[in-house]
Steps between C-alpha positions, in 0.01 A plus 500: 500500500638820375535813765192711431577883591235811520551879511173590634303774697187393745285715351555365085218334436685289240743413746208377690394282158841394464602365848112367462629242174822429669353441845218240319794293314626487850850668404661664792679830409717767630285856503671838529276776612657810321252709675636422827861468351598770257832444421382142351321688230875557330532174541218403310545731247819380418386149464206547314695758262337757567112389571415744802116332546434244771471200471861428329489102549839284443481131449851404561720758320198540210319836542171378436362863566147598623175339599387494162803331350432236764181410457558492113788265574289310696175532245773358229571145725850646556551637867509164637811383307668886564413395894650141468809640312 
């Protein structure tokens, strides 16, 4: 199982939906609130090349990016093989 990372705020709505779809595959995952930690937004920047929106998901090194590109992934059959690595 790949490490599943989330650049999120607690009041994002699609962080909500996203952390929803992880949390129903049962896939644990490491969340950082960049509300409460501002300095981590930087961070995230820099990994996601340049995407400033929350979510910013990571699936292992891949930037998988937002809700929506989650849910499509997993509307196309293909999150649970990104998960499995």
């Amino acid at each position: 199982m790949q490490l599943v990372t989330l650049y999120t705020t607690p009041i994002c709505p699609f962080c909500i939906a996203a952390k929803r779809l992880l949390d129903s595959k049962g896939v644990s995952y490491t969340d950082i609130d960049v509300m409460r930690d501002p300095s981590r937004r930087k961070e995230m920047m820099q990994k996601a090349n340049g995407g400033h929106t929350v979510p910013q998901i990571f699936i292992g090194e891949t930037h998988v990016g937002g809700c929506d590109e989650l849910h499509a992934l997993e509307r196309a059959g293909k999150l649970d093989a990104l998960l499995a690595g």
